[in-house]
Structure formats: structure tokens, C-alpha cells
C-alpha positions in Angstrom: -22.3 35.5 -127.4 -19.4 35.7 -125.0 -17.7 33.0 -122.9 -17.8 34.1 -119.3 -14.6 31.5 -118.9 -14.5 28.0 -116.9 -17.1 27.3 -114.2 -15.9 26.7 -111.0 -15.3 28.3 -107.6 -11.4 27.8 -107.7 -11.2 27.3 -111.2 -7.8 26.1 -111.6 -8.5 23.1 -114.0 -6.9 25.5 -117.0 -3.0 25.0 -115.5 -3.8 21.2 -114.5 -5.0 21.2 -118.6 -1.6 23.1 -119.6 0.7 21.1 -117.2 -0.3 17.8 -117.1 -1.8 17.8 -121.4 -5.0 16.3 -119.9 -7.6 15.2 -122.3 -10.9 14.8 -122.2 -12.3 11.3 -121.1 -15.6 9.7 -120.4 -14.1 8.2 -116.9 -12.9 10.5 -114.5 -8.7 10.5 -114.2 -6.7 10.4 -110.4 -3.9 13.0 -110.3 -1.2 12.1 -109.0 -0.9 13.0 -105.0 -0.7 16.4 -103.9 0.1 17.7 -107.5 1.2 21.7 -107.4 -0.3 24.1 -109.3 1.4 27.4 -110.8 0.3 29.1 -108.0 1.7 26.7 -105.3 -1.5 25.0 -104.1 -2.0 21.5 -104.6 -5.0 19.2 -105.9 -5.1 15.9 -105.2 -7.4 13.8 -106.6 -10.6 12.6 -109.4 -10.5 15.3 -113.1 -12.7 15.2 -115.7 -12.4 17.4 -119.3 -9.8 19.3 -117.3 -11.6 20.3 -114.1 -12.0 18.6 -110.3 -14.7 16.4 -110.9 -15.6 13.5 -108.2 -13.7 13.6 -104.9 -10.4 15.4 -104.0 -8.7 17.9 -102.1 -7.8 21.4 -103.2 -5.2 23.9 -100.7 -4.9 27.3 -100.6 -1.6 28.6 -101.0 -0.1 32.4 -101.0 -2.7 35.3 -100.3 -5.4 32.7 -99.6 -3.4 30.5 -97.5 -5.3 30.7 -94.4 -8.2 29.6 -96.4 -7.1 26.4 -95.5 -8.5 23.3 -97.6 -11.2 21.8 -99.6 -11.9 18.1 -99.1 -14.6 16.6 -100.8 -16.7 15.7 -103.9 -16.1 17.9 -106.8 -18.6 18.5 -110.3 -16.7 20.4 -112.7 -14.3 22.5 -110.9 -17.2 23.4 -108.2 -16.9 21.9 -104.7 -20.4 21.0 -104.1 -19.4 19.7 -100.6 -19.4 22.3 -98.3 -19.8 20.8 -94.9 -16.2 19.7 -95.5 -14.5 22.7 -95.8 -11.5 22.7 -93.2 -10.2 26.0 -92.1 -6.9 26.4 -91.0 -6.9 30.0 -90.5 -4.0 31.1 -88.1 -5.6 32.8 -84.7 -5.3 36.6 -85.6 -3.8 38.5 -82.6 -7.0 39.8 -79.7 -9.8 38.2 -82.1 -12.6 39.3 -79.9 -11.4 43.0 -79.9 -10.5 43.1 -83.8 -14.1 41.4 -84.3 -15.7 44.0 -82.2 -14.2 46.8 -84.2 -15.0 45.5 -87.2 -19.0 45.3 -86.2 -18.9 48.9 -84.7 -17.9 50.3 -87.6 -19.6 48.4 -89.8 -23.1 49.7 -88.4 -22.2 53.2 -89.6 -21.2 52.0 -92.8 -24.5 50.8 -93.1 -26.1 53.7 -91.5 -24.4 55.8 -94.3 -25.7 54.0 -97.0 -29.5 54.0 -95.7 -28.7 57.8 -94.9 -27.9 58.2 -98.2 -30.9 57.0 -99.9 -33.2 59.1 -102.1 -37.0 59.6 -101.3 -39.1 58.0 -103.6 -40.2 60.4 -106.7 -44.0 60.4 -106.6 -46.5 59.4 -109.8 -43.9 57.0 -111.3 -42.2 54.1 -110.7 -39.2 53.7 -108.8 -36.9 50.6 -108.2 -35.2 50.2 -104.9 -31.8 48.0 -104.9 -30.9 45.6 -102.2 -27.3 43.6 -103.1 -25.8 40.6 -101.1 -22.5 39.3 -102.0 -22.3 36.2 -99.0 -18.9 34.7 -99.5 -16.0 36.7 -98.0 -13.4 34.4 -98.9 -13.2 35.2 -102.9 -13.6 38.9 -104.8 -15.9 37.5 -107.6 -19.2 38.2 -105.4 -18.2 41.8 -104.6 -17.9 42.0 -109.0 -20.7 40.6 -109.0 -23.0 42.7 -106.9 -21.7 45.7 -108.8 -22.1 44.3 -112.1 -26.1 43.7 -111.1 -26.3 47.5 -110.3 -24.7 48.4 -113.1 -27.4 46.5 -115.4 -30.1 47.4 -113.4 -29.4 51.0 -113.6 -29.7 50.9 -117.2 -33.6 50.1 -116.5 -33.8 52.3 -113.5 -32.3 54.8 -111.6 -30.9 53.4 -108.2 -27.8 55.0 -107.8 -29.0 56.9 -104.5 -31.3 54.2 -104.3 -29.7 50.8 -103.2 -28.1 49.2 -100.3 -24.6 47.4 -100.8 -24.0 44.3 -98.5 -20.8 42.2 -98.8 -18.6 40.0 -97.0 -14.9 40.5 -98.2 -11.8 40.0 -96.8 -11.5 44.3 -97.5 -14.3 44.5 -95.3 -14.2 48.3 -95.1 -15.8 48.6 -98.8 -19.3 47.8 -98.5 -21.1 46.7 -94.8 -20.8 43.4 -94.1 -23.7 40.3 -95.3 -25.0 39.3 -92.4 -29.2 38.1 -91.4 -29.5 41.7 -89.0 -27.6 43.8 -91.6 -30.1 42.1 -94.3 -33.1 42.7 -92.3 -32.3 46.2 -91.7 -31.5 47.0 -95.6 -34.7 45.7 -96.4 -36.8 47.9 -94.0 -34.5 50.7 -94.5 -35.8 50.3 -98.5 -39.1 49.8 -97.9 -39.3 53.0 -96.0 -38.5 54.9 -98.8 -40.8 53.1 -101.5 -44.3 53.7 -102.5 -46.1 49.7 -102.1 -48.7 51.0 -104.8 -46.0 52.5 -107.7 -42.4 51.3 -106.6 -40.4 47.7 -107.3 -37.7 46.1 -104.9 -34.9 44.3 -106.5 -32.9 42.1 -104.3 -29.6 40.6 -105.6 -28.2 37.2 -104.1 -25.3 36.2 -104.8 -22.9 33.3 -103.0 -22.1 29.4 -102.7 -25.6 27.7 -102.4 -26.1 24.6 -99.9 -27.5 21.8 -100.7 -30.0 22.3 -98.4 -30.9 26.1 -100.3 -28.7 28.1 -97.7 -27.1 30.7 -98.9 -23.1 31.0 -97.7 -22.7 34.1 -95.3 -18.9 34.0 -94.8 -16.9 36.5 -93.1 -13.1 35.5 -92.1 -12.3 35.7 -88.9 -16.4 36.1 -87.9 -18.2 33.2 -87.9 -21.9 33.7 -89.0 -24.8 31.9 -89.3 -26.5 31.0 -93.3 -29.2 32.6 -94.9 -32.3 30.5 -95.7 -34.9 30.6 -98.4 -37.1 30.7 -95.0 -35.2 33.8 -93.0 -35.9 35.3 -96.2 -39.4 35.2 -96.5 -40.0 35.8 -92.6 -38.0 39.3 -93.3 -40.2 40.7 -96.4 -43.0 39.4 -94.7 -43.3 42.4 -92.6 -42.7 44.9 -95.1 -45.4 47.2 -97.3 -43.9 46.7 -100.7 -45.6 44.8 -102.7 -43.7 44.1 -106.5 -40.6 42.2 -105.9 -37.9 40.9 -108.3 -35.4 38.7 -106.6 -32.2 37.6 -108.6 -30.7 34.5 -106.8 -27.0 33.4 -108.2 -26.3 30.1 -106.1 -26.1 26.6 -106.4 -29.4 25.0 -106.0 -31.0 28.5 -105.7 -34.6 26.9 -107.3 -35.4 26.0 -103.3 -36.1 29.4 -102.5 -38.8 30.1 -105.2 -41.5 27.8 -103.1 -41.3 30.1 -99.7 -41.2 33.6 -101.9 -43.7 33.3 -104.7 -46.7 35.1 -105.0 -48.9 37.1 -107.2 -46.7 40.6 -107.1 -43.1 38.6 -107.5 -40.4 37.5 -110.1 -38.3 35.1 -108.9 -35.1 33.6 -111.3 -32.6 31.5 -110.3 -29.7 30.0 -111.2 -30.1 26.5 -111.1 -32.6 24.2 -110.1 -33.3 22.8 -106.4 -31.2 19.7 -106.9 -28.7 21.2 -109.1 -25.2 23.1 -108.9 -24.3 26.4 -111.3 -21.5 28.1 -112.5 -18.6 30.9 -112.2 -18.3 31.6 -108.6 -14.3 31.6 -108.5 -11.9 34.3 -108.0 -10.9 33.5 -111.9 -14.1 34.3 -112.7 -15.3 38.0 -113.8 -19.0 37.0 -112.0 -21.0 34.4 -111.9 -22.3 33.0 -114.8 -26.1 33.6 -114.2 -25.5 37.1 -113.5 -23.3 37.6 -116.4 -26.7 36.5 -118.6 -29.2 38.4 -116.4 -27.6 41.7 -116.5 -25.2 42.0 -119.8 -25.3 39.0 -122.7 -29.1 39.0 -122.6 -30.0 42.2 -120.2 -32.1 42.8 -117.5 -35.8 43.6 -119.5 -39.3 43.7 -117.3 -41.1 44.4 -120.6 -41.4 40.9 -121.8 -39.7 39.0 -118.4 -41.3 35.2 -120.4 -38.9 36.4 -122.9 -36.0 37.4 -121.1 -36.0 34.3 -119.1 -35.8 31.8 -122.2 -33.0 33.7 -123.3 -31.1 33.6 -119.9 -31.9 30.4 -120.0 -30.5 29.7 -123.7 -27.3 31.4 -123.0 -26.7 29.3 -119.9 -27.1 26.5 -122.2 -25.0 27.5 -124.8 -22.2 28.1 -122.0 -23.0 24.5 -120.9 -23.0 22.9 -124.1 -19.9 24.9 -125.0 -17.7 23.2 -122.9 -18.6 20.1 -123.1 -20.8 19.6 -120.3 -22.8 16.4 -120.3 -26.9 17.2 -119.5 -26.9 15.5 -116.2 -24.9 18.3 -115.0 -26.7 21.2 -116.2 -27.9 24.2 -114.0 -31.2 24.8 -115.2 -32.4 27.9 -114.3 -35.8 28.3 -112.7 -38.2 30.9 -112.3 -42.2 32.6 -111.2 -43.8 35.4 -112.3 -46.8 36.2 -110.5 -49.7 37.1 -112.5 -50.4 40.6 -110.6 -46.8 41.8 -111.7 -47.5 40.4 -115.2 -49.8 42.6 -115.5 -48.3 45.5 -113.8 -45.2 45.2 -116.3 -47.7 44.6 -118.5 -49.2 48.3 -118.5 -45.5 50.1 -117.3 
């Protein structure tokens, strides 16, 4: 069992832990104002067992500079309070013409990879891969999305057969994450897939609201969230029928309510009221995909089976560190009793 590392979107408790020879307490501890990291940002403010934990403020120094600041309540290294994110990105130089650019091209890129995809192969089942890294701002989503192909490859073969979406700072490597872009992917799949032999996979992957949006971040393009709603009104449309959606977000248990149904597997990362882990830049991926798609696997044969043990390792991960129960993620899932049976007979 391997330890995907410290959970947290910044994760820079580790140097607080080697600086400052913090120790673990039931109480949370005040650093000192505006204390520097080795990095040259600064955290002031609540730590507990070694990571942000109650309210403080975290800036962005170096590369990430014009991040600007995080200024808010804290649980376990991840800032859970995203409507107070500050940016204080400089004005880049014509901002209307750069943005334009950036959306011109970025319809071919998209354009390429629906070109790109292969028909589906009749009398057997295919999987069709749809992958959305939200957050621009940090490189662990764009590992992320790639490490979910990657596992789901070794179950299927989708390598002409999925659509990459990301928002990245490099945002010539994949088309951006944005609602249209989604929307198109989707109906750009389901074009190509047989609704009575074929599966769609959809991988979500960002910071979660506490409302269930999910982050669609782009620097220097402002764009609007994705819901658990938008979602649903955009496979509504479509023919497929057997969905599996992976969802990698902090309280990422709202969106199973407006997607289940008979023909769909739905897990999630954490329950509706609850935060989960590995979304920094420090981080290889998120924790929850680091479970779904290597230390347990992505398996459809028994998917009861492979839940409880996502759901074990999470724990294990939890418990490993320390982390007291009332701040555990709690995965969630459905499995509609149609694809039960479908899997059932595959």
C-alpha cells in the first residue's frame, strides 16, 4: 500500500514541520505573522499535525506569484474556502487580443482530437474516454487526467478513443475545460459509440465547491463553474446509455443525485458535506484517483468490490496520518441495477 504523500492543494505543511519542529497537538497552533516558507511564500496563520488547519492566509511566491493569495479557513492543508481567493494577477499586455487567440486556437485543438477519434468496432464493447482537468492554476490535474487514461486503458482500449480537456497555465497541451468545450466532447463521443454495446467514461477532476461546483479555472480567462446540474442537462441529450463517471473533488457526493440512474456508476471522492485529498502541485494526483486507477485498479467485473477497496485505501491514507474521523472524505457511490447486470454478463 503506497502513501500518495500529504493532502492538501498547496501542501506546504512538510517545511513549516522541518522549520518550525512543529508537533502534533489536539488544539490548533498560530504561526507567527507572515512566516516564509523555503520557497519564499508566506503563511500566516491556525496549523494542526503540521498542516494549515482553521483560518489563515497562504501567498504565492516565484513562478506562481501572480496567483496572488489565499485567505480563509483551512482543513488539513486544503483551503476549503474558495469564495476568498484573491487574485492579484498583473494585467498581461492587450488581454482581449491574447484571450482571443488563445480561444481560436483552442477550437482546432479540440477539433483535432474529435478528428482523431476511432469509429466504434462493431459486436463488442467499446469504452469511450472523456477527461476534465478544471483547475488551470496547478499541474497535478493535468497528471491526473493522464494517470486515469492510463488505468483505464489497461481495461479498454481508448487511446484513439478519448477527448483531453484541461485548463493549464501551458494551455497549448490539451484544449481548454470549459462548459461549450465539455458539451462538445461529449457529443463528439457519443457520435462514435454504439448506445446498445459501448460505455462512456468521464473523468472529473478539480477543487470542488461547497455548493458541488466544480472549479473551471483558466488564468487570464475568467469562466464560469461546472455544476452537477450543467452536467446532467448535457448527457441528457445524448444516445449512450452505460455511463461511468469518476468525480475527484471536494464534496463531489452532490452530483450523484442529478446523474444516477439504472445504466450508471457513479464514485466520488468524498461525500456531499465533506472535503478530499491531494489536489496540490506537491502532489503526484489526487488521492482518489491514485486508488481508482493504480493501488486498487479500475475493475467493472465486481465494481461492489472495487468500491470497498477504494474506499479502504482512502481510509488507510486517512488514518495513516493521523486524521481525526470528523475529517474524513468518505467516498460515495451508485451502481444502477441495469449496468449491474450488463457487467454482470461482459
Amino acid at each position: 500500500m503506497s502513501n500518495p504523500g500529504l493532502p492538501s492543494p498547496l501542501r506546504r505543511a512538510l517545511p513549516l514541520v522541518t522549520i518550525l519542529l512543529l508537533t502534533a497537538c489536539d488544539a490548533p497552533q498560530l504561526l507567527p505573522p507572515d512566516t516564509r516558507l523555503p520557497d519564499g511564500s508566506t503563511y500566516s496563520g491556525d496549523i494542526r499535525d503540521g498542516l494549515f488547519h482553521g483560518e489563515g492566509s497562504y501567498a504565492f511566491t516565484g513562478e506562481s506569484e501572480d496567483l496572488g493569495s489565499l485567505t480563509g479557513i483551512w482543513e488539513f492543508g486544503e483551503f476549503v474556502d474558495q469564495e476568498e481567493y484573491v487574485a492579484e494577477a498583473p494585467v498581461p499586455e492587450e488581454p482581449a487580443l491574447l484571450t482571443e487567440t488563445i480561444l481560436v486556437e483552442d477550437r482546432q485543438r479540440l477539433n483535432n482530437q474529435i478528428e482523431s477519434l476511432a469509429p466504434e468496432q462493431a459486436g463488442g464493447a467499446d469504452a469511450y474516454f472523456l477527461a476534465v482537468g478544471g483547475d488551470g492554476t496547478e499541474s497535478v490535474f493535468m497528471r491526473d487526467i493522464q494517470v486515469a487514461k492510463t488505468g483505464l486503458q489497461a481495461q479498454f482500449d481508448v487511446e484513439n478513443r478519448a477527448i483531453m480537456l484541461l485548463n493549464h497555465r501551458d494551455y497549448e497541451t490539451f484544449p481548454l475545460a470549459t462548459r461549450p468545450s465539455i458539451a462538445s466532447a461529449l457529443e463528439a463521443l457519443d457520435a462514435q459509440m454504439n448506445p446498445e454495446e459501448d460505455l462512456l467514461v468521464v473523468h472529473l477532476v478539480s477543487h470542488g465547491m461547497q455548493n458541488g461546483q466544480l472549479l473551471l479555472q483558466q488564468p487570464g480567462i475568467e469562466l464560469p463553474n461546472l455544476s452537477p446540474q450543467d452536467f446532467a442537462e448535457m448527457l441528457e441529450p445524448l444516445n449512450v446509455r452505460r455511463k461511468l463517471l469518476v468525480i475527484s473533488a471536494c464534496y463531489s457526493g452532490q452530483w450523484i443525485e442529478p446523474l444516477k440512474d439504472a445504466d450508471t456508476l457513479i464514485i466520488t471522492s468524498a461525500r456531499a458535506d465533506r472535503t478530499s485529498f491531494g489536489c496540490g502541485d506537491d502532489s503526484e494526483m489526487t488521492w482518489f484517483t491514485k486508488a481508482v486507477y493504480q493501488s486498487v485498479g479500475l475493475s467493472l467485473a465486481d465494481p461492489d468490490a472495487m468500491f470497498e477497496d477504494i474506499n479502504q485505501q482512502i481510509r488507510a491514507w486517512e488514518e495513516e496520518i493521523g486524521m481525526e474521523e470528523s475529517n474524513w472524505s468518505y467516498p460515495q457511490s451508485h451502481l444502477g441495477e441495469r449496468l449491474r447486470e450488463w457487467l454482470s454478463e461482459r
